[in-house]
N, C-alpha and C positions, 0 to 999 in steps of 0.2 A: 281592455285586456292587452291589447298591442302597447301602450303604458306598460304596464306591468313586465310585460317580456321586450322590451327594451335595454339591451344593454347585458342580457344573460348571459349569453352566448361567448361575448367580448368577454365576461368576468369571469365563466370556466374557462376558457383559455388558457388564461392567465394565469388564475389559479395552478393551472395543468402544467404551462409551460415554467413558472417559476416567476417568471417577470414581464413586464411589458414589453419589451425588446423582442422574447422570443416569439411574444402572442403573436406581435404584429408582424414576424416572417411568417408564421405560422396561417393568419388571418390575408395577408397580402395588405397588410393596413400600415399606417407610418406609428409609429411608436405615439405620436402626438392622438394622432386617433384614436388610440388604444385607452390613454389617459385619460382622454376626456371623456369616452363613454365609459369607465371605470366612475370620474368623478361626479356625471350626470345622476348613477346607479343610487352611489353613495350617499348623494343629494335627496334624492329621492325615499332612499328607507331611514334617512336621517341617520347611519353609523356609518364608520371607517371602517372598511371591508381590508384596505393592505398596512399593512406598516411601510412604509416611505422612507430609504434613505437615497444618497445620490446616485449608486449604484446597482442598488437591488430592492425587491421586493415583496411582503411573506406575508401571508392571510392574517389577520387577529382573531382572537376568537368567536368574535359575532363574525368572521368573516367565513372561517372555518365552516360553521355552522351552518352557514347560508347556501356556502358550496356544498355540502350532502346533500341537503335539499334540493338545490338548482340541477344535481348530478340525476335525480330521480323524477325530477319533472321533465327534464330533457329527455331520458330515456322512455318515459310514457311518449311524450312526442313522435319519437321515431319510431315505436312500437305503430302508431296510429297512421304514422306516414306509409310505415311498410305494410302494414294491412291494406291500407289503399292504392299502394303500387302493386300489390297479389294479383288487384283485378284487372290490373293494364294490360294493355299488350303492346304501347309503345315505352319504350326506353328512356328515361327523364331520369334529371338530379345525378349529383355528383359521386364519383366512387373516387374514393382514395386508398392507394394502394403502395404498398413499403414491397421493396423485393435486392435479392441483392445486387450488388451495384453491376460486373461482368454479364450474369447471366439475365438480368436484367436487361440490361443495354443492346447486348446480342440476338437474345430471346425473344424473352416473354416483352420489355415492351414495343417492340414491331407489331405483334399481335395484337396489344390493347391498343397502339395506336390506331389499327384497320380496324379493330373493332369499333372505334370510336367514329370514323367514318361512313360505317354503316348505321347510325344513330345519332343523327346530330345534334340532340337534346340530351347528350350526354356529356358532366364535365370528369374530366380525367385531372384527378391531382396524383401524380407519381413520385417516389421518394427512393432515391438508391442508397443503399444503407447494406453493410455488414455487418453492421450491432445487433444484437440482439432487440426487437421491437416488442413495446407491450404495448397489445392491438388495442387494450381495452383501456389504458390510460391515457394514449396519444391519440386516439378515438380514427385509427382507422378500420377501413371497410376489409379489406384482404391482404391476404399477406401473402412469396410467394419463398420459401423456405429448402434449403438442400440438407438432407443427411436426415438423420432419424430423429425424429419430435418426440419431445418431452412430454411429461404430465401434465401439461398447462389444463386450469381448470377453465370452463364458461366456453372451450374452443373447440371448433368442429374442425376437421381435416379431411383432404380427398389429395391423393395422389395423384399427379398428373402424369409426371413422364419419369424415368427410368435413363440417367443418359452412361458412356463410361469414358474411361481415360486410356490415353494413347501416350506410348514414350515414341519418340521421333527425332528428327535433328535436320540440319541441311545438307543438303548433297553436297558440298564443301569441305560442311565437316566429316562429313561419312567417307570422301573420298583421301583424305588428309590422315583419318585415326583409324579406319574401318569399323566394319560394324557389330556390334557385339553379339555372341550368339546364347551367352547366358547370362546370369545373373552374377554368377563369380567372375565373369568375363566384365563386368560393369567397372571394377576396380580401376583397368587401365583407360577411362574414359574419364574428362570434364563432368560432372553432373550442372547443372542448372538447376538449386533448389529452391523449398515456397518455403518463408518462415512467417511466425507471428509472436512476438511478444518472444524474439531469443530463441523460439524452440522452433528448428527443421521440422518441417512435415517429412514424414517415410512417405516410399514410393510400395505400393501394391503390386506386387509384378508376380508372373509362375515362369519358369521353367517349362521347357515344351510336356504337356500331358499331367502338370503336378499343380498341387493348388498355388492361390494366391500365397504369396511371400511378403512380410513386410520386411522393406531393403532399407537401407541410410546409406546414400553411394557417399563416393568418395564427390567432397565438391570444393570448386574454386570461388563459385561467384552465388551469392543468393539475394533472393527477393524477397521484399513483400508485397509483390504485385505480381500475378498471373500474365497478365499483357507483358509487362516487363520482360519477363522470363521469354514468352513468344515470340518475342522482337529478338531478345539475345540468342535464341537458339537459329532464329534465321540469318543471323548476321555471324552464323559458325561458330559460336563458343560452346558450343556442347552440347550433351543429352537434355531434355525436357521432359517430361512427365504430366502431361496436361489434358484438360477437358477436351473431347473431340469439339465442342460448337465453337470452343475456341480458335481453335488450331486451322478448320478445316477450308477458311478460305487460302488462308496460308498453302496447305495440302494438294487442294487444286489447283492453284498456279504454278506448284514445282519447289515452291521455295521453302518449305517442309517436306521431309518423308517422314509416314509411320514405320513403325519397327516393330515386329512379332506380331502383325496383327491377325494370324492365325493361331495365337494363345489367348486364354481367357484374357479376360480384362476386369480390372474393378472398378464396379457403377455405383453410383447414385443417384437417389432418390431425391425429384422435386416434389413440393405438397403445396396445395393451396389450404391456405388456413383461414380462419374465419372467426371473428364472436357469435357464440352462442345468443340467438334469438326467437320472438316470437313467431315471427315473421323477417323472409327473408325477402330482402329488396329484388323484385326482378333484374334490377341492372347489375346485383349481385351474381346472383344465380346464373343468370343468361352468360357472364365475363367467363367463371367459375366453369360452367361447360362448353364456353370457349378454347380457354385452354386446355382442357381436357381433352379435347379433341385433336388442337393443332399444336401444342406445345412436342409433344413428343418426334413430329414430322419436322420441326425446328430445332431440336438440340441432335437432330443423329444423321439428316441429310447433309 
């Protein structure tokens, strides 16, 4: 049987990822590894599972074929695996986890990292990404997602933390333009704003005692990097509009201040996301109310 499943695992990759190259980032294998247990596989069922040319790679259709199948015996597998981690009570096997790249870095994986020290039979594969991830084609374990979730089918969700945004600037700057007291006051200041793909992000801001407003200030300089902007606002080129877990070592040391921060503020929502399963991995579950517990004391102290 270990014949038999020989070589699986290396061919949904591959499959998955498109080509050999990316299995083998993917796998932590050399590309040459990748090929050879692909052509071991191939050897062995006596078809050509890829089309070959010098730069790329694409299923045939016995190969196609084989990948559904392979997709459905792999999943019984880890259905069987996760039944047998339900009864554990120590922490084994790998969780891999996509989150994005900022709140990642800042946040949540300090957490998984300590979390992974208290478990040392546990492997952590981390992924920073602001792409959009599908948990269930790139086959990871949890996802760690800001702003309001979609209809995704096959996916469970739990909400972890609730964090908000702070407009701010340096004392530099604040001493040089002054500080703005409204919103129609914002005109004669720098903005520092976030773009993506050509379109400025609005800022959410109220007026003392009135709702959230979406603003477009006037601006000089834009990003498409949140860090960026937090570096420029503390080297005095203007307002900023930014996540507090960003900001707030900045805050502490003096070399940012918040602005209005006794008017509401606009928050969001992080979610832990998950593939719907039979059975959930202990080292799932246990990470999962991890964060849930400590993520919110990490993006607001």
């Amino acid at each position: 049987m270990r014949d038999k499943l020989d070589g699986v695992a290396v061919f949904v990759e591959a499959a998955e990822a498109g080509g050999f190259a990316r299995a083998a980032g993917r796998l932590a294998l050399s590309r040459s590894a990748v090929g050879k247990a692909i052509a071991r596989l191939e050897t062995r069922l006596g078809v050509r599972l890829f089309h070959r040319t010098t730069r790329t790679q694409s299923l045939t259709e016995e190969g196609q074929a084989y990948y559904e199948r392979c997709l459905r015996a792999l999943d019984e597998l880890r259905i069987g695996e996760a039944m047998l981690d339900s009864g554990r009570r120590e922490v084994v096997g790998r969780l891999r986890v996509t989150m994005p790249v900022l709140l990642g870095r800042y946040c949540v994986a300090p957490l998984l990292l300590e979390f992974a020290k208290g478990h040392p039979k546990l492997e952590l594969d981390l992924c920073f990404s602001d792409r959009p991830v599908d948990l269930v084609a790139e086959r990871f374990d949890l996802a760690v997602r800001n702003g309001a979730l979609g209809q995704g089918s096959g996916l469970h969700a739990r909400r972890l933390a609730t964090w908000h945004k702070v407009l701010c600037a340096s004392p530099a700057y604040l001493a040089a333009r002054g500080s703005p007291s409204t919103i129609a006051g914002l005109a004669e200041h720098d903005a520092l704003v976030h773009c993506h793909a050509g379109q400025v992000y609005p800022w959410l801001l109220s007026d003392a005692g009135l709702e959230l407003t979406e603003v477009r200030p006037t601006w000089r300089l834009r990003f498409d990097d949140l860090e960026a902007i937090a570096d420029a606002a503390a080297a005095a080129m203007g307002l900023a509009w930014l996540p507090y877990w960003l900001v707030r070592k900045r805050v502490a040391s003096g070399a940012l201040r918040t602005l209005w921060a006794e008017r509401r503020a606009a928050t969001m929502d992080s979610y832990a996301v998950w593939p719907t399963t039979e059975y959930v991995p202990l080292r799932l579950r246990l990470a999962i109310d991890m964060l849930a517990t400590k993520l919110p004391g990490a993006v607001v102290e």
